[in-house]
C-alpha positions in Angstrom: 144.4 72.9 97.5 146.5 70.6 96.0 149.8 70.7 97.8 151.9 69.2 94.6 150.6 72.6 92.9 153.1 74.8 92.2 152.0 77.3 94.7 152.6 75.1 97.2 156.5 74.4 96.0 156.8 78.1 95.8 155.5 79.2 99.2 158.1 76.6 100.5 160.9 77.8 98.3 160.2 81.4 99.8 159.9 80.2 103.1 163.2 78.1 103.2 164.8 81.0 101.8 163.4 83.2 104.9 164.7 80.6 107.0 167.6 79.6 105.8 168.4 83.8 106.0 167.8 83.4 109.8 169.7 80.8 110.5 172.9 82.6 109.3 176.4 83.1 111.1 175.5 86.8 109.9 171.6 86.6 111.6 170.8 88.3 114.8 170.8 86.3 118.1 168.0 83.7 119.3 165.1 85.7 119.3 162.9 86.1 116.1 164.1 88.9 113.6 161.5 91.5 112.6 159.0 90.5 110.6 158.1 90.6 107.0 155.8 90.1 104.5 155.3 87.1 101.3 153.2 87.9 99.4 150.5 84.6 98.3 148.7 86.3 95.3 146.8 83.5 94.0 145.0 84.2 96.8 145.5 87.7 96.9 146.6 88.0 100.5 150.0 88.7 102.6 151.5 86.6 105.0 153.5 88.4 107.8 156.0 85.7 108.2 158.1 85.7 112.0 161.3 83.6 111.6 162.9 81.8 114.6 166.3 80.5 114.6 165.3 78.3 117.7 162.5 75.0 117.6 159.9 75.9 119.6 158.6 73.0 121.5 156.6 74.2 124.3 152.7 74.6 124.2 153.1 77.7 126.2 155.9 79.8 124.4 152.7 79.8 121.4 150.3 80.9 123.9 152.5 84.3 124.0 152.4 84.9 120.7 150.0 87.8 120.0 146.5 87.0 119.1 146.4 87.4 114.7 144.1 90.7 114.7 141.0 90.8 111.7 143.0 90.4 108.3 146.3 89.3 109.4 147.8 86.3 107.7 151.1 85.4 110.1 152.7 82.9 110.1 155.9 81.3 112.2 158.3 79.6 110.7 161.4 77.5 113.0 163.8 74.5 112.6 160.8 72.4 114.3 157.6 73.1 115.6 156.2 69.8 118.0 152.8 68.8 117.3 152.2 71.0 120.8 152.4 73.9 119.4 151.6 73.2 115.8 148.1 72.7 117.6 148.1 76.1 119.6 149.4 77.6 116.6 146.3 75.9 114.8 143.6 76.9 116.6 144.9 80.5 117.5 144.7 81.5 113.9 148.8 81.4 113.2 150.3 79.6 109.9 153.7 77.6 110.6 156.3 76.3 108.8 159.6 74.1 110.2 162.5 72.8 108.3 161.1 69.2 108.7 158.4 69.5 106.4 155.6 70.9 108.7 153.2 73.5 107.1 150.3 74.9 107.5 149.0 77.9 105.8 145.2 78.9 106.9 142.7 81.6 106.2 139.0 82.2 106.4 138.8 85.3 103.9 139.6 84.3 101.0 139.6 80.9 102.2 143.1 79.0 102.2 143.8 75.8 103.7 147.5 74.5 102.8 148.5 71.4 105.1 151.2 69.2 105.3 152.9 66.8 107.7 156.3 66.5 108.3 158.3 65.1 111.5 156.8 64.8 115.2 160.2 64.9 116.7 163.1 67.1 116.2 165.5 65.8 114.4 168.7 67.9 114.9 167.5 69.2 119.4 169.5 72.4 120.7 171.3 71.1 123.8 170.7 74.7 124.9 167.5 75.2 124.3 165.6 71.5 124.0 164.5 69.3 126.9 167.0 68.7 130.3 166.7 66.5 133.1 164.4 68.6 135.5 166.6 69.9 138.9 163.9 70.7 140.8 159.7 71.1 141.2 160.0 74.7 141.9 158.1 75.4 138.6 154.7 76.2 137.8 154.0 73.8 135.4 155.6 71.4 137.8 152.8 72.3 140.4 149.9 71.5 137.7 151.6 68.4 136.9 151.6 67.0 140.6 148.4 68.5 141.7 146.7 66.8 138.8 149.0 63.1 139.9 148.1 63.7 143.5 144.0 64.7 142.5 143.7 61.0 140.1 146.3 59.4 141.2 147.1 57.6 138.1 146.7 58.7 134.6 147.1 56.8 131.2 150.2 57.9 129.8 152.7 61.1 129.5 150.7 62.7 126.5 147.4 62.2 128.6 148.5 64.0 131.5 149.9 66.7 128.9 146.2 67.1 127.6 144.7 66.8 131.3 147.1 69.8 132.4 147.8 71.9 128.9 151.2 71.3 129.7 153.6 70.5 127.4 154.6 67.0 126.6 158.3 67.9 127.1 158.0 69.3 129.9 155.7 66.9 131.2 158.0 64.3 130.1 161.0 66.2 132.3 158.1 66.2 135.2 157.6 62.3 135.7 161.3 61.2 134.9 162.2 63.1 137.9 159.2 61.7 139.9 160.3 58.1 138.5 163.9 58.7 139.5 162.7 59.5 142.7 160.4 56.7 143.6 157.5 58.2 143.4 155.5 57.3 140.5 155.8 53.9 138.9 155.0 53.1 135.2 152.8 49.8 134.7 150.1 48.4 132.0 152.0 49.8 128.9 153.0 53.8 130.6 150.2 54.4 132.9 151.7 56.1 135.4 151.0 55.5 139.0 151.4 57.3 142.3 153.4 55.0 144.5 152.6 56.9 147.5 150.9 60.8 147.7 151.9 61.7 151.0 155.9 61.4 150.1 155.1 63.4 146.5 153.4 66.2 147.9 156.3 66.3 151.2 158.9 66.1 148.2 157.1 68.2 146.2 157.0 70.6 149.3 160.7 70.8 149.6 161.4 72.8 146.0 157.8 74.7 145.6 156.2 77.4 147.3 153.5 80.0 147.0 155.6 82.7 147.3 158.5 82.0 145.7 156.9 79.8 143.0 154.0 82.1 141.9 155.7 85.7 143.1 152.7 86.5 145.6 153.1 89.6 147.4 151.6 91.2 150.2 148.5 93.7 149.7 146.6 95.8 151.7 142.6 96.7 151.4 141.5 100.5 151.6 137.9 99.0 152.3 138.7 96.3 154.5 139.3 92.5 154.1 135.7 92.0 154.8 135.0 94.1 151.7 136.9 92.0 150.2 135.4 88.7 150.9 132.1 90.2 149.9 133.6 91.5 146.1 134.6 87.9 145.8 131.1 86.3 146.7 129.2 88.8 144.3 131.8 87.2 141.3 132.7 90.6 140.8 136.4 89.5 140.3 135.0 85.8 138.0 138.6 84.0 137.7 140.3 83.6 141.1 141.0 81.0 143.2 141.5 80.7 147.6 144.5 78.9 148.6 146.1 78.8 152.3 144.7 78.5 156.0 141.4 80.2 154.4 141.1 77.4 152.2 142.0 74.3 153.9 139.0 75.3 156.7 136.5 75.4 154.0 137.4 72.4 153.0 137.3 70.8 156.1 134.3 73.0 157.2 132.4 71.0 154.2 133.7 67.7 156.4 131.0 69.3 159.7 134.4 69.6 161.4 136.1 73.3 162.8 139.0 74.8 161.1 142.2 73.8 161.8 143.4 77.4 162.6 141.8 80.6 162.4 142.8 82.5 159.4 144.4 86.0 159.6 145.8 86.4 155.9 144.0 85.8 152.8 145.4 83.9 150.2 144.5 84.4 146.6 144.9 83.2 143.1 144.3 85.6 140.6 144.1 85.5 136.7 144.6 89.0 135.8 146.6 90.6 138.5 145.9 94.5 137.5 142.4 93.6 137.0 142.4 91.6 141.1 143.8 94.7 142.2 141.3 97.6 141.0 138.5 95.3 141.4 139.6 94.9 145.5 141.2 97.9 145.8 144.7 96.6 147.1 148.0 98.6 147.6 150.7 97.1 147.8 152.4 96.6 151.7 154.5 94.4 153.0 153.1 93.8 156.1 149.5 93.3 154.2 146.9 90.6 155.2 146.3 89.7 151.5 149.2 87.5 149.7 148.1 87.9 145.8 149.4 85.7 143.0 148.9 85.3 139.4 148.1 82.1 137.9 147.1 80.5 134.5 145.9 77.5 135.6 142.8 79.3 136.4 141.7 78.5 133.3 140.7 74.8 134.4 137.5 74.7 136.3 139.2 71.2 137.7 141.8 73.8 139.5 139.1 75.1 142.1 135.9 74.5 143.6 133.1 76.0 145.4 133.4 75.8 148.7 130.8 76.6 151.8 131.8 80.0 152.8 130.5 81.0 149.1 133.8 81.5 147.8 136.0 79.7 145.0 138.9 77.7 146.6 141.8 76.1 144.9 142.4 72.1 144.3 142.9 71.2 147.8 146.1 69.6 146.8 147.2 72.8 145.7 146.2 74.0 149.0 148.2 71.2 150.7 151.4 72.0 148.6 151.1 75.6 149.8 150.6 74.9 153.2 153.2 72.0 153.3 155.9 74.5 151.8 155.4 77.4 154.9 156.7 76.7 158.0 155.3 76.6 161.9 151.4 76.2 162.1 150.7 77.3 158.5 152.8 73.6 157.6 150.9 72.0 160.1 147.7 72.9 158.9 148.8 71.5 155.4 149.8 68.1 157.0 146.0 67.8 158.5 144.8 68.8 155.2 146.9 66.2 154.0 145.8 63.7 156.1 141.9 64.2 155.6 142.9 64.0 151.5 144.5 60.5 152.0 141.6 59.2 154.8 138.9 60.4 152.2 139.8 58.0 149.3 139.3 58.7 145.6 136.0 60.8 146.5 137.1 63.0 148.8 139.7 65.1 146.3 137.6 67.9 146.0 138.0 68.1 142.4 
């Protein structure tokens, strides 16, 4: 379609109008107002329009957005949408309009494809709401970032290491300017970015991040046993988990004809669904539980795990490492041996 039609022009003049509403003194606060509907009837369909007063600029805030059901048409229309999310927005289904010029208005049945490019960056950023100087790795998407630096070591640019980790480029961005300030990647060859030296950015990456805190893991205990357990795992009755901690550092190492480093009283796990882990094991919850649960997205990623000799799925062993490195007492030193096999095994011994 044509977008010099007039269809086009008044599907934007509609749209502006919507947002322009939003953006009010008079409009509600920074979350979206309730949707509505705009009618298209060349096409003879209705789009359900959600209107943000904020620029959305993070892959994942699109990833929450519910999933269009059959016959929906919606669309999300913001100051700016960054190419991120225009693509998540894309490929889930949604339409999207920003104040830059950015539109996109698809549907299979009838078919209608409306697209047109406006600006990659946002031209008028909320201080409030836009990118800061990272304070801290503490974050999640902090952890996917360094695991993935510490696994290759290098990687091309920012917006490669954005596509490696489906993290967003902002905050990837906010990731490896704190890294750079610290010493501990370098930029050379036109923004590759280098790791000057793992073993001080997984200690430093230590100091701020941790399983528990990080991730929310909490303790669990098994009706059936942890031997149970171990077995529902093996028979990929629960399909998207990952092992992490003592558990998973000796299977590594197990792999390497050596013993474990300590025996392993707790199990660690990485979970995708968390309700879902929970009825499939049969965990209650108890604080002085053998079985520290946590939900994860990165899951997702079959570079995030691997299978390991016991049978079972273990996490990246940097991963491992990081939430070793960030207990205390013979837990930590277990993820400094770990960390010491990673670096005397080279480029082929990442376990990726």
């Amino acid at each position: 379609m044509d977008d010099r039609g007039t269809v086009v022009d008044t599907i934007l003049r509609q749209l502006d109008a919507l947002r322009s509403g939003a953006s009010s003194p008079d409009a509600p606060g920074r979350s979206t107002t309730p949707m509505v509907d705009l009618v298209l009837p060349p096409a003879g369909i209705t789009l359900t329009v959600n209107v943000r007063r904020t620029s959305m600029t993070d892959r994942a805030d699109a990833r929450r957005l519910p999933e269009p059901r059959p016959g929906d048409h919606p669309v999300l229309i913001a100051p700016f949408l960054s190419p991120a999310v225009r693509d998540e927005l894309r490929r889930s289904g949604w339409s999207y309009s920003d104040a830059t010029g950015n539109l996109l208005i698809q549907s299979s049945n009838p078919l209608v494809w409306i697209d047109r490019l406006g600006a990659n960056r946002d031209p008028s950023p909320d201080p409030l709401s836009g990118p800061q100087r990272l304070r801290s790795l503490k974050g999640r998407s902090a952890s996917e970032v360094i695991v993935r630096l510490l696994a290759n070591g290098q990687v091309a640019s920012v917006r490669e290491l954005a596509r490696q980790t489906e993290v967003g480029v902002a905050t990837v961005s906010r990731v490896v300017e704190f890294l750079r300030d610290a010493g501990l990647v370098a930029d050379v060859r036109s923004g590759k970015i280098v790791v000057s030296d793992k073993r001080r950015l997984a200690l430093r990456w230590a100091d701020d991040y941790s399983f528990t805190g990080t991730f929310k893991a909490k303790r669990y205990y098994s009706m059936l046993g942890d031997e149970i357990v171990l077995q529902r795992l093996r028979s990929a009755a629960l399909p998207d988990y990952a092992i992490t901690g003592v558990r998973a550092a000796n299977d590594f190492i197990g792999q390497k004809n050596r013993v474990g480093l300590l025996p392993s009283t707790d199990l660690w796990l990485y979970v995708a669904d968390l309700e879902h882990a929970l009825t499939v094991l049969d965990l209650v919850p108890d604080p002085r539980g053998t079985i520290l649960v946590a939900q994860a997205d990165f899951l997702t990623s079959p570079e995030s795990y691997r299978s390991g000799a016991s049978e079972l799925r273990s996490a990246q062993p940097w991963r491992v490492v990081g939430d070793l490195l960030s207990t205390s007492g013979r837990t930590a030193a277990v993820g400094d041996d770990l960390l010491r096999e990673l670096l005397a095994s080279g480029p082929t011994g990442m376990g990726v």
